[in-house]
C-alpha positions in Angstrom: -47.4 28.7 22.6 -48.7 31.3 20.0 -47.3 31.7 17.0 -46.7 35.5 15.5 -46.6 36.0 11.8 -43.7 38.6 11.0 -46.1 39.9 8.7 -48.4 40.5 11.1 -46.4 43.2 12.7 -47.6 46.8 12.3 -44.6 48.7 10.1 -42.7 51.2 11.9 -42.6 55.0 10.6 -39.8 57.3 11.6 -39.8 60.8 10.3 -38.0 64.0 11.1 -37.0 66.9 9.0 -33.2 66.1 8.5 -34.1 62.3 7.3 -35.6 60.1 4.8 -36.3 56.6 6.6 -37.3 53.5 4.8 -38.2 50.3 6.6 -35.7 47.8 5.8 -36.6 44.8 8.5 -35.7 44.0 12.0 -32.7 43.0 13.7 -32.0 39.8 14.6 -33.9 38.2 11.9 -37.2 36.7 13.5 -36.6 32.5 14.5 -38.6 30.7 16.7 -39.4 32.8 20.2 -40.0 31.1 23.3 -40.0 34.4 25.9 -39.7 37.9 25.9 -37.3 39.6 22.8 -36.3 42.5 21.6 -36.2 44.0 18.1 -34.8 46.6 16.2 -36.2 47.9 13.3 -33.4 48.7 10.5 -33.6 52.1 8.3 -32.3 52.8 5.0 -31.3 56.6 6.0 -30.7 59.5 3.4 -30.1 62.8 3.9 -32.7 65.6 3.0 -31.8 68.8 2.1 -32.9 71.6 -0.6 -32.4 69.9 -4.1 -29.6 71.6 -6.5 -30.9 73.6 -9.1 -32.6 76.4 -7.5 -31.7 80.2 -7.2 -32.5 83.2 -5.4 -30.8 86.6 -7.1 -28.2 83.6 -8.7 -27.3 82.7 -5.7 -27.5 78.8 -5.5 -30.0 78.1 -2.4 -28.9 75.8 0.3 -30.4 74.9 3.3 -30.6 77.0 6.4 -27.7 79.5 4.8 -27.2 81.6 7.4 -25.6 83.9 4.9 -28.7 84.3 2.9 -30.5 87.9 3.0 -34.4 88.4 2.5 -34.8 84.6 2.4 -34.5 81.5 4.2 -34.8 78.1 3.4 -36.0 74.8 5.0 -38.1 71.4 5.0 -41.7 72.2 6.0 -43.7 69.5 7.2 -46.2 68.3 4.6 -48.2 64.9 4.7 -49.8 62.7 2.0 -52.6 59.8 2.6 -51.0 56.1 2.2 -52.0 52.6 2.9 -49.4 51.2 6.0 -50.1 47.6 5.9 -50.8 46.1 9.8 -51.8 42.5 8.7 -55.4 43.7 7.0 -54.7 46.4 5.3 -56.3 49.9 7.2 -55.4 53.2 5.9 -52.7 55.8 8.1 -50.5 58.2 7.1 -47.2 59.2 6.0 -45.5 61.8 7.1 -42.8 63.7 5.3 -41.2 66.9 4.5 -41.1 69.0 1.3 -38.1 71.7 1.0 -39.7 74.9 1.3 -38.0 78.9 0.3 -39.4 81.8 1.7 -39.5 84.8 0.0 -39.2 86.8 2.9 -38.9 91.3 1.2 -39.6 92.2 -2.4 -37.8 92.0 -5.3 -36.1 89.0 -5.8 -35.6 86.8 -8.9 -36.1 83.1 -8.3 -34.5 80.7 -11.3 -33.3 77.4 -11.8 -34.8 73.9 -12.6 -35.9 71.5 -9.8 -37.2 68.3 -11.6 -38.3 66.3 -8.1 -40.9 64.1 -6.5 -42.3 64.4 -3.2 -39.1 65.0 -1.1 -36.7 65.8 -4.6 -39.0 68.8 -4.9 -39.6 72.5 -3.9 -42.2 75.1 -2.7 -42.0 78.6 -2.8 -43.9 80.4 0.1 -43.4 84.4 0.6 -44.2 86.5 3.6 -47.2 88.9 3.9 -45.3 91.8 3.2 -44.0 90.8 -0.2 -45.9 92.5 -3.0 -43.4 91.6 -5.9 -41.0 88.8 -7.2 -39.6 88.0 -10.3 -39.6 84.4 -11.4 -36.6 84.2 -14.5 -36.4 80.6 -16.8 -37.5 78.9 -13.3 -38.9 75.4 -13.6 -40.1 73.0 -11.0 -42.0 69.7 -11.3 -43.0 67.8 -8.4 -45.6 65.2 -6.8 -46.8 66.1 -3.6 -50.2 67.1 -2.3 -49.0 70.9 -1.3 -48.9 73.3 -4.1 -45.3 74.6 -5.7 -46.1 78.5 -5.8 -48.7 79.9 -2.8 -49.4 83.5 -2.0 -52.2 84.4 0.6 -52.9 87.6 2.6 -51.9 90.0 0.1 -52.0 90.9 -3.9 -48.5 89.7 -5.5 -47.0 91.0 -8.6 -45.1 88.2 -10.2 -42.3 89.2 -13.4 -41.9 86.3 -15.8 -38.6 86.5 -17.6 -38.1 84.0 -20.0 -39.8 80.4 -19.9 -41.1 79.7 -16.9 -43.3 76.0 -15.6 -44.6 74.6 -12.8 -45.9 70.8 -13.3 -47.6 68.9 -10.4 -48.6 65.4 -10.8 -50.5 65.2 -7.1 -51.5 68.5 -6.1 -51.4 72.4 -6.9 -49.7 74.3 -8.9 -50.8 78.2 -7.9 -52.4 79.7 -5.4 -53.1 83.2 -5.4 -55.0 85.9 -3.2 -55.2 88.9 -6.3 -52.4 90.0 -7.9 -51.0 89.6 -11.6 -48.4 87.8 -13.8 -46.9 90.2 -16.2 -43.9 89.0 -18.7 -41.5 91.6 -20.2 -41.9 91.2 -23.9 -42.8 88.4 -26.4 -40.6 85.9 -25.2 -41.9 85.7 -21.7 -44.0 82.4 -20.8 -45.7 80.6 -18.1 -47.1 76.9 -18.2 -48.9 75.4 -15.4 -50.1 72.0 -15.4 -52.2 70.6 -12.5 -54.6 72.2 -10.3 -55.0 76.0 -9.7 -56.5 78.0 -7.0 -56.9 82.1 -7.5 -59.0 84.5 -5.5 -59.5 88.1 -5.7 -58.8 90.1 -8.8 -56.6 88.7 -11.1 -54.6 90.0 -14.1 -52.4 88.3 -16.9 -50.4 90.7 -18.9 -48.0 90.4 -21.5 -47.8 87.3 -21.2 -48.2 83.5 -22.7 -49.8 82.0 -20.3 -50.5 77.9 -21.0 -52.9 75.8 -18.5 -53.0 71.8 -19.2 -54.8 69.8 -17.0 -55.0 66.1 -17.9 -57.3 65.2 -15.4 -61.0 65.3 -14.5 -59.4 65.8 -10.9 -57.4 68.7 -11.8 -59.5 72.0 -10.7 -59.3 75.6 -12.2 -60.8 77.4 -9.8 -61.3 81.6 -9.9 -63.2 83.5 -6.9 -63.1 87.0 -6.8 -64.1 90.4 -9.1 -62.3 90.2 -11.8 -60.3 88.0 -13.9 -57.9 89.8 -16.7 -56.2 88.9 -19.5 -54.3 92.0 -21.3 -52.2 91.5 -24.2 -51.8 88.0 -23.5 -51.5 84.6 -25.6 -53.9 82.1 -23.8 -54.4 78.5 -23.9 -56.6 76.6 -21.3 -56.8 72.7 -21.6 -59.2 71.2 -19.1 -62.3 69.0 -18.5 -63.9 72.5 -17.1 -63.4 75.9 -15.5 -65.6 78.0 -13.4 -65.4 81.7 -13.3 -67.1 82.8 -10.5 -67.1 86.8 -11.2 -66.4 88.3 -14.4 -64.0 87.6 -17.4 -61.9 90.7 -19.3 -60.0 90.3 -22.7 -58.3 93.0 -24.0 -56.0 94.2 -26.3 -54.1 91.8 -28.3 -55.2 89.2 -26.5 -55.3 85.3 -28.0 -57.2 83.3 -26.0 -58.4 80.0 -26.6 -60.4 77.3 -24.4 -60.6 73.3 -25.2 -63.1 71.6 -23.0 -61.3 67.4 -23.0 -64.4 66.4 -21.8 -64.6 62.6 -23.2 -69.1 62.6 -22.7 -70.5 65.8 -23.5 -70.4 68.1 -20.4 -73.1 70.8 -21.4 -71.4 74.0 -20.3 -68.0 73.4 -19.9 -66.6 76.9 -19.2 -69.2 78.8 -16.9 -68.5 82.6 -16.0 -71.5 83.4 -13.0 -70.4 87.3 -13.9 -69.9 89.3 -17.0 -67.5 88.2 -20.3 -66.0 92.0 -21.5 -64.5 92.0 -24.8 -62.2 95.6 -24.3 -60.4 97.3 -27.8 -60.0 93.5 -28.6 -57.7 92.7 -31.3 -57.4 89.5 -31.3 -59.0 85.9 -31.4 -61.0 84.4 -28.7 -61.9 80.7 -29.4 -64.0 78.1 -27.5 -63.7 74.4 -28.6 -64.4 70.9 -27.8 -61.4 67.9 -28.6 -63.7 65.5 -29.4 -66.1 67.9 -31.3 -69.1 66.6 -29.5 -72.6 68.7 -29.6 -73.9 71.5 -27.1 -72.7 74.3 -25.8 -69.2 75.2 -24.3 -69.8 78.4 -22.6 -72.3 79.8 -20.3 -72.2 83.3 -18.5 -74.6 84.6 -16.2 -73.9 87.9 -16.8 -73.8 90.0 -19.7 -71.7 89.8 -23.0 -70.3 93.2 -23.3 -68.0 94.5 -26.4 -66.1 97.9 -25.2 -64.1 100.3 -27.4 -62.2 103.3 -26.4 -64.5 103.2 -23.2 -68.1 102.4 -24.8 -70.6 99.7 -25.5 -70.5 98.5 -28.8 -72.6 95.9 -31.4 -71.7 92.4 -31.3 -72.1 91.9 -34.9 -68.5 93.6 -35.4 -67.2 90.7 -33.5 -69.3 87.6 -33.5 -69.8 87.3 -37.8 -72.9 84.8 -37.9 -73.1 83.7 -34.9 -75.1 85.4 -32.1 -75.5 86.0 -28.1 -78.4 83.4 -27.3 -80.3 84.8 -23.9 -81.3 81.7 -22.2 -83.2 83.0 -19.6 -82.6 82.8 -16.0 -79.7 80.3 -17.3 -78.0 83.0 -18.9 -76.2 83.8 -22.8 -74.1 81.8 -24.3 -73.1 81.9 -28.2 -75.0 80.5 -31.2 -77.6 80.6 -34.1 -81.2 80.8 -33.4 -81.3 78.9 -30.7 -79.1 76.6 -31.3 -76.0 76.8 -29.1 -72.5 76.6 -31.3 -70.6 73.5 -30.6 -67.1 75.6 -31.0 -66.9 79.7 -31.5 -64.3 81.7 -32.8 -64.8 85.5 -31.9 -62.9 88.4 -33.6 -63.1 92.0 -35.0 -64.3 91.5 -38.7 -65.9 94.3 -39.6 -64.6 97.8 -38.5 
C-alpha cells in the first residue's frame, strides 16, 4: 500500500474579493488511510475591506458606499509572485486583492493616513476625464507590486496641501501620463519613496518635492518633452535617473541630486535632451554620498542659461567650473577636461 507524505500535498489557495484565506490544515487530521477519503482544507478567514484612515472631501471612505458622489470604492484584483510549496519547491502565484478608490469627476480632496501592507493598503486610480485633484496631509505606505497613485490617458493637475507621502516597499509609487504637482505656499510638501514612472510633460511647482529611493531596484524613470521644476525645493536620492527629453529649473528653484551609487557609476544622472537654467535664483547641486571620482551628470543636449527670455554666459552661473563638450557623448560639468566629482551651480555674478 503507498504511503502519502502530508507534506507532499500541493497547498490549497482560495481567493475572492470579500476574503483573506490562510491555509490552516485539513480536516480530519491525516492517520493511516487504507481506501478512498476525503479532506477538507481549514481557512483562517478575515474580512477585507477599505482600511480606516482615508478621505474623500472628509468624508471617511468605506467600501462600495452607495451614498458616495464622484467616487467609488472597491478591492481590485492585483497579484504578486510567491513560492507555493508542492513537495519540491516550484514557483506559482498568489492572488489577492488591493483596496482601490476611484476618482471618478474633478475636484476632490483626498486626505488621511493609510499605513498598510499588501491587503492593509490603498490605491488611488481616477477616471479619464479627471483633470484635477487635490491631495491634503494624505499619507499612504504600502507593499504591493501595483503602484499607490496612477494617472494614464490624460494630463492631471494634482494640489498638494500640507505634507503629503507616498512610501512603497515592493512596487510604484507614481505614475503619470503629463500633468503637474503644484503646492499652495511654503508649507506644501510631497515625498515619494520607491519607484516612479512619468511620461509626457511634466511640471513641479511650488512645491517641495523629496524622491528617496534606497534601492538599486528602485527606477526613476521620465519619457516625454519636458520635465519642470518652477519655484520648487528638490531633493532626489537614488542609485540613477534617466531623463529622456529635457530638464527646466527656474525660478527659485533648489534642486539637488545625490547619486548612492556604492562603485562608481560614471554618469549617474543622464538627461538625452537639453538642461535650461530659466531666471534661476537658486542652487542647483549634483553630488556623490560616497564622494567617489568621475562625473555625475551627462546631457546630450545643450546647457542653456535663459534670462527674461534670452541666452546668457555660463560664467554668471557656473564660477570656475565649466561646460565640458565631450563629443558625440555630450557636456557635462568640469575643469579642463576633467569632469567635477560634485557641482554646485548658482548666480554669482550679476
Amino acid at each position: 500500500m503507498a504511503t502519502i507524505n502530508p507534506a507532499d500535498i500541493p497547498v490549497p489557495v482560495r481567493t475572492d474579493a470579500e476574503n483573506i484565506y490562510t491555509f490552516a490544515g485539513w480536516t480530519p487530521a491525516f492517520s493511516n488511510v487504507t481506501g478512498d477519503k476525503t479532506y477538507y482544507a481549514v481557512w483562517t478567514i478575515t474580512p477585507l475591506d477599505l482600511p480606516d484612515g482615508l478621505y474623500v472631501d472628509s468624508v471617511a471612505v468605506v467600501e462600495n458606499d452607495p451614498d458616495a458622489s464622484g467616487y467609488n470604492s472597491s478591492l481590485g484584483y492585483n497579484y504578486r509572485p510567491e513560492k507555493i510549496v508542492m513537495g519540491d519547491s516550484v514557483n506559482g502565484y498568489f492572488d489577492y486583492f488591493v483596496p482601490t478608490l476611484t476618482l471618478l469627476t474633478d475636484g476632490h480632496s483626498v486626505s488621511g493616513t493609510v499605513d498598510g501592507g499588501v491587503e492593509d493598503s490603498v490605491r488611488i486610480r481616477f477616471d479619464p476625464s479627471v483633470a484635477t485633484v487635490t491631495f491634503s496631509n494624505l499619507s499612504i505606505t504600502a507593499e504591493h507590486t501595483d503602484t499607490i497613485v496612477y494617472s494614464s490617458s490624460a494630463p492631471i493637475t494634482i494640489t498638494i496641501e500640507g505634507d503629503c507621502s507616498f512610501e512603497n516597499t515592493a512596487g510604484y509609487v507614481l505614475y503619470l501620463e503629463g500633468g503637474s504637482i503644484e503646492g499652495t505656499g511654503s508649507s506644501s510638501s510631497l515625498s515619494l519613496h520607491g519607484s516612479i514612472l512619468t511620461y509626457g510633460d511634466i511640471e513641479i511647482k511650488d512645491l517641495t518635492f523629496n524622491v528617496a529611493q534606497d534601492s538599486p531596484m528602485d527606477t526613476f524613470s521620465f519619457a516625454g518633452t519636458l520635465f519642470s521644476f518652477v519655484n520648487a525645493d528638490v531633493t532626489v536620492e537614488t542609485y540613477g535617473w534617466w531623463v529622456q527629453g529635457s530638464l527646466l529649473l527656474s525660478g527659485s528653484t533648489n534642486f539637488t541630486f545625490t547619486s548612492l551609487a556604492v562603485e562608481n557609476p560614471g554618469y549617474a544622472f543622464q538627461i538625452t535632451g537639453n538642461l535650461t537654467f530659466e531666471d534661476f535664483t537658486g542652487t542647483c547641486s549634483l553630488l556623490h554620498k560616497t564622494n567617489l571620482p568621475g562625473p555625475r551628470v551627462l546631457v546630450r543636449g545643450s546647457i542653456v542659461f535663459k534670462e527674461s527670455g534670452s541666452n546668457v554666459a555660463a560664467t554668471a552661473y557656473l564660477g570656475t567650473l565649466q561646460i565640458i563638450d565631450l563629443g558625440v557623448d555630450g557636456k557635462t560639468f568640469g575643469t579642463g577636461t576633467t569632469p567635477a566629482p560634485s557641482v554646485t551651480i548658482k548666480k554669482t555674478t550679476p
